[in-house]
MIVO-150462 format. One record per residue (C-alpha): x, y, z; residue number from 1; residue in three letters. Coordinates in pm, whole numbers. Each point is the difference from the previous one (the first is absolute). Layout:
<sites>
SITE:X:Y:Z:nr:rest
SITE:X:Y:Z:NUM:ala
...
</sites>
This chain:
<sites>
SITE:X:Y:Z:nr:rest
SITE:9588:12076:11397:1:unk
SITE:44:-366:46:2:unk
SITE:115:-226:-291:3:unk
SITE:-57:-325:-28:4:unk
SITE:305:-227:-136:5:unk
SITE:-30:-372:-108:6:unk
SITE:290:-254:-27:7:unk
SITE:-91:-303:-240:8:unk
SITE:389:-149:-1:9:unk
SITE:79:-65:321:10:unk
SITE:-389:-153:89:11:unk
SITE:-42:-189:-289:12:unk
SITE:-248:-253:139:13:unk
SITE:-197:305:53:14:unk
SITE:-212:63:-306:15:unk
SITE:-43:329:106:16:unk
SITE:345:103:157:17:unk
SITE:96:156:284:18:unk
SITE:-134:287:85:19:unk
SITE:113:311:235:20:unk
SITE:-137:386:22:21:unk
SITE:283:255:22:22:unk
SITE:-59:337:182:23:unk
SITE:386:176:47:24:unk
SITE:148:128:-232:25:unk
SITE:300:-226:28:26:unk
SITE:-212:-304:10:27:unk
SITE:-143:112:-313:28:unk
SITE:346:82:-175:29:unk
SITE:151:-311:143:30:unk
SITE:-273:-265:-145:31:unk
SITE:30:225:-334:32:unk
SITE:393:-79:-3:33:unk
SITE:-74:-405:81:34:unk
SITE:-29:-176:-334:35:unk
SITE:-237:-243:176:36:unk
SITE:-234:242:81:37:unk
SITE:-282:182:-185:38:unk
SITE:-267:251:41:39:unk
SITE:-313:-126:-70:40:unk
SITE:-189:401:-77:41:unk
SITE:-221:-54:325:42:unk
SITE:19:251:208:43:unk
SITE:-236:183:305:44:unk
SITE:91:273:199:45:unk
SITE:91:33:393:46:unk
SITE:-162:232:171:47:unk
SITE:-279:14:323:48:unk
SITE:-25:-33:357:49:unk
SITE:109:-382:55:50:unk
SITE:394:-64:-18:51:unk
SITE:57:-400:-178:52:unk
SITE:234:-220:172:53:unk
SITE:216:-198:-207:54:unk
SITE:119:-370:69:55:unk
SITE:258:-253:-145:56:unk
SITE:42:-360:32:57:unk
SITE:337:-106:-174:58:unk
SITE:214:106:338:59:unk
SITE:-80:-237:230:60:unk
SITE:-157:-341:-191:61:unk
SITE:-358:213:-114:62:unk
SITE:-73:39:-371:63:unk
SITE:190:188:-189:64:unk
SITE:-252:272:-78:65:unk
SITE:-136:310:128:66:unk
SITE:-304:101:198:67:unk
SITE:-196:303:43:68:unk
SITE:-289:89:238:69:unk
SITE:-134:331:154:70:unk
SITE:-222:-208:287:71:unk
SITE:153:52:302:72:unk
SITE:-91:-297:141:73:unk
SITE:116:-231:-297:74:unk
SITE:304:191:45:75:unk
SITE:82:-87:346:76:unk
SITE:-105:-357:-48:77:unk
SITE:257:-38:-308:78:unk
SITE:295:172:264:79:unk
SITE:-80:-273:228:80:unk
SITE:98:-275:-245:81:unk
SITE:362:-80:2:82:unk
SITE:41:-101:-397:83:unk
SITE:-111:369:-107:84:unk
SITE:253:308:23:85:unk
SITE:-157:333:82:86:unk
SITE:95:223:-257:87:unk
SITE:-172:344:145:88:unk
SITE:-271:218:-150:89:unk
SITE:30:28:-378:90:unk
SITE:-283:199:-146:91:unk
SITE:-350:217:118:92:unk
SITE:-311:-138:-58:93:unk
SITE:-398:34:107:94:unk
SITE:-186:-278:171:95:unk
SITE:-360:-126:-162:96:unk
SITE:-223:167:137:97:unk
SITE:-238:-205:260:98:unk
SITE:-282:-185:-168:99:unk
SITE:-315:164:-91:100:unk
SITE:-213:-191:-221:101:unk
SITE:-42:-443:100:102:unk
SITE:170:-75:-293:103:unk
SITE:304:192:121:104:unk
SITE:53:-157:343:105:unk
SITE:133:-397:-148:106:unk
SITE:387:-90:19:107:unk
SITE:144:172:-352:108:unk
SITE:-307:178:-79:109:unk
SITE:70:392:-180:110:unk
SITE:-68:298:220:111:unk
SITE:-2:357:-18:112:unk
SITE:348:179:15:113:unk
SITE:-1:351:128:114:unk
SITE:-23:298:-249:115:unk
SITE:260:-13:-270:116:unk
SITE:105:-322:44:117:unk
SITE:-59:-325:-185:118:unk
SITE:15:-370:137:119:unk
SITE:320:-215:-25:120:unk
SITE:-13:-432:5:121:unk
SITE:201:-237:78:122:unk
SITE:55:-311:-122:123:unk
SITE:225:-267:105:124:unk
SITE:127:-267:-195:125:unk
SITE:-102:-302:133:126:unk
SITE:357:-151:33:127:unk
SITE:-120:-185:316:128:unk
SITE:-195:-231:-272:129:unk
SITE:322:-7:-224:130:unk
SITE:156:-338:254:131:unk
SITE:337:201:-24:132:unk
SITE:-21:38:-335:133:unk
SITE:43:441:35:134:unk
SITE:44:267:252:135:unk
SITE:-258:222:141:136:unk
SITE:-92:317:-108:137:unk
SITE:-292:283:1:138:unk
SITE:-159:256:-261:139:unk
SITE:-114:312:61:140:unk
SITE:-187:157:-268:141:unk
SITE:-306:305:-77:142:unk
SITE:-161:-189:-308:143:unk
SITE:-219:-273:77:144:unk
SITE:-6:-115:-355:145:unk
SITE:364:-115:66:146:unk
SITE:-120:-150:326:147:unk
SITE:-263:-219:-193:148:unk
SITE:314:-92:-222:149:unk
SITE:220:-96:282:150:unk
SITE:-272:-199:131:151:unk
SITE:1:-223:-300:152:unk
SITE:343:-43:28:153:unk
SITE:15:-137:292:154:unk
SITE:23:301:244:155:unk
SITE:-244:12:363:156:unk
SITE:-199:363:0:157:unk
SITE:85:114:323:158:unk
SITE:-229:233:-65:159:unk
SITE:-19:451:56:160:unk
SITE:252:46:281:161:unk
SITE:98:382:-56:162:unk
SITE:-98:322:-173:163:unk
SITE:258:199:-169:164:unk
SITE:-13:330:-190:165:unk
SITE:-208:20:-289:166:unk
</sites>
């Protein structure tokens, strides 16, 4: 299971907080002893054919944040930039499935996840906008109700990027 954690103390110019999705067991138990750190009661499961690479900016002069992605080719570009750490493979997801339908084949459009699996967004929140004023970070969520709400706060929908267990 991954959990997703927020910080609102130490990002206080983000509205939102800080955000971060916890898969190990002593990731988990480590945020859960930090004072600073809180679970929000999102959660989705790992599990399919696709292993998620997981990237960090706060080594060398990135944002300090995490990123996750399970496109090999998104992966390899993010290795190739020198602000962004490689942090390995973190979690098992399953890829969209290729369009089908016209409405399916735009930039952030929803498409069919294999069997017993449901889609999982991104957002991002918009912190190259914020002129300094907060770090960058990403969402990942399975309820598009709270992507519509992150929307009107100020978050980008990157749109369906994996499928994870239903």
């Amino acid at each position: 299971e991954v959990v997703e954690f927020v910080n609102r103390v130490d990002f206080p110019a983000q509205r939102t907080g800080q955000y971060f999705y916890a898969v190990r067991s002593e990731d988990k138990a480590l945020l859960d002893s930090t004072a600073n750190w809180s679970r929000t009661g999102n959660t989705f499961k790992s599990g399919g054919y696709v292993s998620v690479c997981r990237f960090y900016g706060g080594k060398n002069g990135g944002p300090n944040t995490h990123f996750f992605s399970a496109d090999d080719k998104e992966c390899a570009a993010l290795k190739a930039i020198p602000q962004l750490s490689y942090e390995g493979q973190t979690f098992a997801t399953n890829r969209p499935l290729p369009a089908t339908r016209p409405e399916q084949s735009f930039p952030g459009a929803v498409r069919d996840c294999p069997a017993e699996s449901k889609p999982l967004y991104r957002l991002y929140n918009n912190a190259s906008y914020s002129n300094g004023g907060y770090v960058s970070n990403h969402r990942y969520t399975t309820d598009f109700i709270e992507v519509a709400v992150a929307v009107r706060e100020g978050w980008a929908d990157e749109g369906h990027v994996m499928c994870v267990p239903e």
